[in-house]
C-alpha positions in Angstrom: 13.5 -25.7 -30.3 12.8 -25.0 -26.5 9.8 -24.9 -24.8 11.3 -22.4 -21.9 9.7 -18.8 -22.2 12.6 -16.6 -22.8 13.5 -14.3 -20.0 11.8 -11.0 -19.7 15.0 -9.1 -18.5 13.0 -7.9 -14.9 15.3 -9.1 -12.6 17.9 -6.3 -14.0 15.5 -3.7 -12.8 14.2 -5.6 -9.9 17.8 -6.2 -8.2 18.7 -2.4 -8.0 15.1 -0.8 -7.6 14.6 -4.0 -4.1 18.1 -2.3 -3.0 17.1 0.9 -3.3 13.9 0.7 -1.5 15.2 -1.4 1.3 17.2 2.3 1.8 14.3 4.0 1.9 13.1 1.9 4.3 15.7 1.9 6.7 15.9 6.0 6.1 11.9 5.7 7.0 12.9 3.8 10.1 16.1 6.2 11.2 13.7 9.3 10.8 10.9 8.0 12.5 13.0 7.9 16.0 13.3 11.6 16.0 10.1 12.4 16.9 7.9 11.2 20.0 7.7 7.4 20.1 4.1 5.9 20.1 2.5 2.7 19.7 1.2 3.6 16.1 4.7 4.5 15.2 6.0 1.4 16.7 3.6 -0.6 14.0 4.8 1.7 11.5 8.5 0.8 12.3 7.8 -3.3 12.6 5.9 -3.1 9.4 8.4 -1.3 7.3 11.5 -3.8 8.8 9.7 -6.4 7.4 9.0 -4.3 4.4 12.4 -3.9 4.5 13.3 -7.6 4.6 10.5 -8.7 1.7 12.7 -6.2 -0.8 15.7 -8.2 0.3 14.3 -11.5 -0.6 12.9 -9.8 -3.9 17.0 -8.8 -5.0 17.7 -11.8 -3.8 15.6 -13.7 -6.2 16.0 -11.4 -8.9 19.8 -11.9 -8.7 19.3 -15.9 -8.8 17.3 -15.3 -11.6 20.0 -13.2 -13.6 22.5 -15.7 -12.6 20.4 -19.0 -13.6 19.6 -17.2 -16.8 16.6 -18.6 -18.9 16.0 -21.5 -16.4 15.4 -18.7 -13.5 12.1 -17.9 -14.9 10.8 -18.7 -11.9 12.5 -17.1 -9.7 12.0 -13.4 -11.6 8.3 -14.2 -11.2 8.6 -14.9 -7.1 11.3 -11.5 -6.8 8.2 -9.7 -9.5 5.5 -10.8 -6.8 7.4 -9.8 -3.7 8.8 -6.5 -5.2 4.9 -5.8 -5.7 4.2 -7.0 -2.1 6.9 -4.8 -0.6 5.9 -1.5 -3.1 2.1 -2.1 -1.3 3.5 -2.8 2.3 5.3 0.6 2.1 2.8 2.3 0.4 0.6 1.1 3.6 3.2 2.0 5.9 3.3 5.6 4.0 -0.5 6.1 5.1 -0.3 4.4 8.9 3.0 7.1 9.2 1.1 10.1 7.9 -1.6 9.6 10.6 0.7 8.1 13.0 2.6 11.9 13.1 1.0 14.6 15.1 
């Protein structure tokens, strides 16, 4: 018998959800340089590129994991932890936008 946990099958949702949400925040980014540029929105723009570039290391685990199989526990617990990082640094970003806009 092993002693490994078996897998818990995250990293499948994980990879496509990271991707998807580095979109939105490069769409984020893209619409927030047609309006008047302040230094609020400026924030708002650095924090959501490195938003964008914690999802990208969250697929990027979560596809090591799918690819290691069972011994990439590990690394679908570190791309579980950032994805959660990455949903709260946009949901921050969300607020700091909303009174960044006039």
């Amino acid at each position: 018998m092993q002693d490994t946990p078996p897998a818990r099958g995250l990293s499948a949702h994980i990879l496509p959800t990271s991707a998807t949400m580095i979109g939105a925040c490069m769409t984020v980014l893209t619409i927030g340089h047609l309006g008047h540029t302040t230094s609020a929105r400026l924030a708002v723009d650095k924090l959501l590129a490195i938003d964008a570039l914690v999802f990208l290391a969250s697929a990027v685990l979560s596809f090591m994991s799918i690819r290691a199989g069972p011994p990439g526990v590990r690394h679908e617990r570190r791309a579980e932890l950032l994805f959660l990082f990455g949903l709260a640094g946009l949901a921050i970003g969300a607020v700091a936008l909303a009174f960044a806009i006039n």
